[in-house]
N, C-alpha and C positions, 0 to 999 in steps of 0.2 A: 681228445674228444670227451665231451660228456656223459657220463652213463646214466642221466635226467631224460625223460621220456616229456613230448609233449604228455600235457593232464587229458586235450580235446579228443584225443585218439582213440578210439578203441584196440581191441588185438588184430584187428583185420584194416586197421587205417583207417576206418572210419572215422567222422565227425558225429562228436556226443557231449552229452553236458554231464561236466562232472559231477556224479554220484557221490552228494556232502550227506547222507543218511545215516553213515556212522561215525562223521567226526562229531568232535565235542563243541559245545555249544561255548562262547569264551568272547569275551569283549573284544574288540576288532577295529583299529583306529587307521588309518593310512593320509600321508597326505602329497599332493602332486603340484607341480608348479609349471606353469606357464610363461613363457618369458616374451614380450609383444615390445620390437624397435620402433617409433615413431619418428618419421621425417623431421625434420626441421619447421614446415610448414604446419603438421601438427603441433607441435611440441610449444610453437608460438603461441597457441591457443589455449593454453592452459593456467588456469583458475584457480586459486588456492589448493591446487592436489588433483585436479580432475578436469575434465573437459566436459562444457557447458552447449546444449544443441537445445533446439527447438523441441528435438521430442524429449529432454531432459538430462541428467546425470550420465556420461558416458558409464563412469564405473558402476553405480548404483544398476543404472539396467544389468551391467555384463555381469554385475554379482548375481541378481534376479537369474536372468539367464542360465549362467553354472549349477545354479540350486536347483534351477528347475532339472533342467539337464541331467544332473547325476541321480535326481528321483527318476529318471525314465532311464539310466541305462540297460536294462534288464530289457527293453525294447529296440534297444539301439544296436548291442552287441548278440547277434544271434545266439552266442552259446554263453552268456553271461544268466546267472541267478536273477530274476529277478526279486528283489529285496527291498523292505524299508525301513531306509535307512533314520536312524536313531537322532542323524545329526549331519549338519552338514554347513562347514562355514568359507565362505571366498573370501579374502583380504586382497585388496589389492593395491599395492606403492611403486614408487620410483626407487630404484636406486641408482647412483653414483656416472653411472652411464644413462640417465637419463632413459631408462628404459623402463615398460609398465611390465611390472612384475604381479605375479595371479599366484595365489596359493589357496587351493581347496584343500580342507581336510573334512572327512568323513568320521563315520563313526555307527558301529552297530555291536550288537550282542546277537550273534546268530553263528551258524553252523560255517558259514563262507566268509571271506573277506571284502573289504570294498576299495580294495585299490581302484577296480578300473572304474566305479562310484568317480573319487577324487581326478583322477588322469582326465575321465570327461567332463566334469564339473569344471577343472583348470583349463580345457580345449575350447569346451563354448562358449565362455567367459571370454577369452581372448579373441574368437574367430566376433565374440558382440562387439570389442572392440573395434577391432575390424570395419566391421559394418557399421558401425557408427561414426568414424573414421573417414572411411573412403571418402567421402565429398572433397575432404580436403589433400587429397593424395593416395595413390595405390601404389607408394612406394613403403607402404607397411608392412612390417615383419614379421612373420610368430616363428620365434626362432626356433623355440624348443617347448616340449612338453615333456617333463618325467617326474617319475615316482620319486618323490624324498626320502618317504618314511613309510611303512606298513609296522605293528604290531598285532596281537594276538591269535596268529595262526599257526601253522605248523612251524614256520622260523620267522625269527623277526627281521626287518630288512632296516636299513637306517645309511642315506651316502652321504659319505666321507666330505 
């Protein structure tokens, strides 16, 4: 077992927001990826790299979307910092298995980190696809959402 404490706890188990007042102030990048399976009957739909709807760019809005997204986590996640962030970019491709792949990375110079910035930015981005998606099938996937990368906090994270 771990002798790592939740951060949200206080000494009495309480729920608290963690007190960043005496870390140091340090460049801070994270990035998270979102992995979205598309039926077959999407997948026919698709347009030099993208899928094309009436109300526009599938990926183009669910990039909108993540960006917007990760500027409001601070409202999303009750005990999260609310922060502005420095920087914030979605890519999003297929790979190999035909699957829509989302990668947000953030970025800020400030006292906390912005992973969970990037993790929602990568979540809403996918669940736009999603929703832009559904007409043609609600056999759509979001398989996974995780953290890739974080730098400049207390340890740097980076998966293998």
């Amino acid at each position: 077992m771990s002798n790592e404490i939740l951060s949200h706890l206080d000494t009495e188990g309480r729920a608290v927001m963690v007190d960043v007042s005496d870390k140091a102030v340090t460049h801070r990048t994270a990035t998270a990826r979102s992995i979205v399976s598309l039926p077959e009957e999407v997948l026919t739909q698709l347009v030099d790299g993208d899928l094309k709807t009436k109300k526009g760019s599938v990926f183009q809005i669910a990039i909108i979307a993540g960006i917007m997204a990760a500027k409001k986590t601070g409202d999303l996640i009750p005990l999260c910092h609310p922060i502005g962030l420095d920087n914030c970019n979605i890519f999003i491709t297929l790979n190999e298995k035909n699957e829509v792949v989302i990668d947000c990375t953030t970025s800020i110079t400030a006292k906390t980190g912005v992973e969970m910035e990037a993790l929602v930015g990568a979540s809403l981005a996918a669940l736009t696809v999603y929703d832009m998606c559904k007409a043609l099938s609600h056999d759509i996937v979001i398989k996974e959402t995780k953290l890739i990368s974080k730098t400049g906090g207390k340890r740097d994270f980076k998966r293998a």
